[in-house]
C-alpha positions in Angstrom: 0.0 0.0 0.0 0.9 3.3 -0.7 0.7 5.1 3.1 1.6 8.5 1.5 -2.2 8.9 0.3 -3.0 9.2 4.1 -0.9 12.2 4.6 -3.5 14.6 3.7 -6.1 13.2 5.9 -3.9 13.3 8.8 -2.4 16.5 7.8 -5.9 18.2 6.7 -9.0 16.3 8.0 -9.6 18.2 10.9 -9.7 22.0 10.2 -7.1 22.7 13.5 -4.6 20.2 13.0 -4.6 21.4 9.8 -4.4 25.0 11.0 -1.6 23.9 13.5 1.5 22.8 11.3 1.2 19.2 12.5 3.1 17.5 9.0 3.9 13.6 8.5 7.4 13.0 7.9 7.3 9.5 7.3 4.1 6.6 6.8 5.0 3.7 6.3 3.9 -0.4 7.3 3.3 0.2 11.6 5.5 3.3 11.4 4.8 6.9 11.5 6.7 9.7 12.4 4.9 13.5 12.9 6.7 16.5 13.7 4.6 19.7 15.6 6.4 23.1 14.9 7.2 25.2 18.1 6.8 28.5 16.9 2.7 27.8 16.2 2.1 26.4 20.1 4.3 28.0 22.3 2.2 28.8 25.3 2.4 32.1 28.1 5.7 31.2 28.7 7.4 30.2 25.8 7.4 26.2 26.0 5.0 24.2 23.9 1.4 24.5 25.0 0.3 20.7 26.5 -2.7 20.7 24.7 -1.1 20.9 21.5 1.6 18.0 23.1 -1.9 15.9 23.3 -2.8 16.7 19.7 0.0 15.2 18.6 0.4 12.1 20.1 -3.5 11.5 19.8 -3.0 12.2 16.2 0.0 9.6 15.9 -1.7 7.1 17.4 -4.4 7.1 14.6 -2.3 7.4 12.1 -0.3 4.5 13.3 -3.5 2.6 13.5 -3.9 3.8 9.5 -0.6 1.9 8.7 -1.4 -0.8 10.6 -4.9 -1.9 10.0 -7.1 -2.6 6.9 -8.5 0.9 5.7 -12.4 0.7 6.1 -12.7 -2.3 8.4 -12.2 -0.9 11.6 -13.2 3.0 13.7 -11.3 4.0 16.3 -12.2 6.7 18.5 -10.1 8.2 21.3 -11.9 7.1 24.4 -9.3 8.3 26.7 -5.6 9.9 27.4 -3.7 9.7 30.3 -0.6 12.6 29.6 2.8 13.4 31.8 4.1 16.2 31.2 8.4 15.6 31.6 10.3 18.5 30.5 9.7 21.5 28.5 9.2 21.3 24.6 11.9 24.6 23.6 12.1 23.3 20.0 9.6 21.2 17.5 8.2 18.5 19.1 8.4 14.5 17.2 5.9 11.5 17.6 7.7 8.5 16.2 5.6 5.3 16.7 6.0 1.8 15.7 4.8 -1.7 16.3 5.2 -5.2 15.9 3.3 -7.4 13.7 3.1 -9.5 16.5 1.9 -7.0 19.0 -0.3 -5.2 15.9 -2.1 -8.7 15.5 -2.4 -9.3 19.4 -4.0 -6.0 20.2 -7.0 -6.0 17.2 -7.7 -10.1 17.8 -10.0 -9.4 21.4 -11.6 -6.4 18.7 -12.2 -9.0 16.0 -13.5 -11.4 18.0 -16.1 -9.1 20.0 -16.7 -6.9 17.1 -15.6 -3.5 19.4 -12.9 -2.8 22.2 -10.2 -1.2 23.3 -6.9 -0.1 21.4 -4.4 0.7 24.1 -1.4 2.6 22.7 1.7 3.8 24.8 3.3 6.5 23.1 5.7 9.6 23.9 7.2 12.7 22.1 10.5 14.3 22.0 12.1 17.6 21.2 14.2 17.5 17.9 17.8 17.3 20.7 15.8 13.5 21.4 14.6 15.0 24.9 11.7 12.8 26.2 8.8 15.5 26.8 5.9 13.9 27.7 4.4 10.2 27.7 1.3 9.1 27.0 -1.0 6.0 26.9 -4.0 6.4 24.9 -7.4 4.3 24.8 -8.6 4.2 21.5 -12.5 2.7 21.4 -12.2 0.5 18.3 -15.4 -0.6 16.1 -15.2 -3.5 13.6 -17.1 -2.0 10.5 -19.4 -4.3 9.1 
């Protein structure tokens, strides 16, 4: 498959992340990389604003799930986000994600055998000097289209 044709749903879907910078820098088979740019979400006092730190992982995670899972069979939803915030984002923030065929087949099989569940997804970003910034773990509600 050709992942690129999902960069401009990721990128432009939704009119803020479009409005925020957010850009793919690499889709490809259970890997994804996105980038946020500092100078469009630095907060009051001049450190990336943690809402936009959310945005970006949450957006990850979905596109993750995009180069991971059949297009059209499955919805996920975020159901829930559980964020630490670990040091301040100074420079653009990056979302690198990956998984294992393995662990990619383990975590849809309780989904395809109940029709729906839960897609758990532990994620973190980093500034562009590879400082950890915040962590993540994000519930993604998942629906098995029919």
């Amino acid at each position: 498959m050709d992942y690129s044709s999902l960069k401009p749903m990721i990128e432009g879907t939704i009119p803020w992340v479009k409005e925020s910078g957010l850009s793919v820098e690499l889709l490809e088979e259970r890997h994804v990389v996105l980038r946020l740019p500092k100078d469009n979400h630095l907060n009051h006092v001049g450190i990336v604003y943690a809402g936009s730190l959310f945005m970006l992982m949450e957006i990850a995670g979905a596109a993750l799930f995009a180069c991971t899972y059949p297009i059209g069979q499955y919805i996920p939803i975020n159901k829930g986000m559980d964020i630490q915030f670990l040091n301040m984002g100074l420079t653009d923030i990056i979302c690198e994600l990956s998984i294992s065929e393995e662990k990619a087949r383990e975590m849809l099989q309780p989904i395809d055998e109940k029709g729906k569940g839960e897609w758990v997804l532990e994620m973190d970003c980093r500034d562009t000097e590879g400082t950890l910034i915040a962590t993540s773990t994000c519930q993604y509600y998942v629906k098995k289209m029919s």
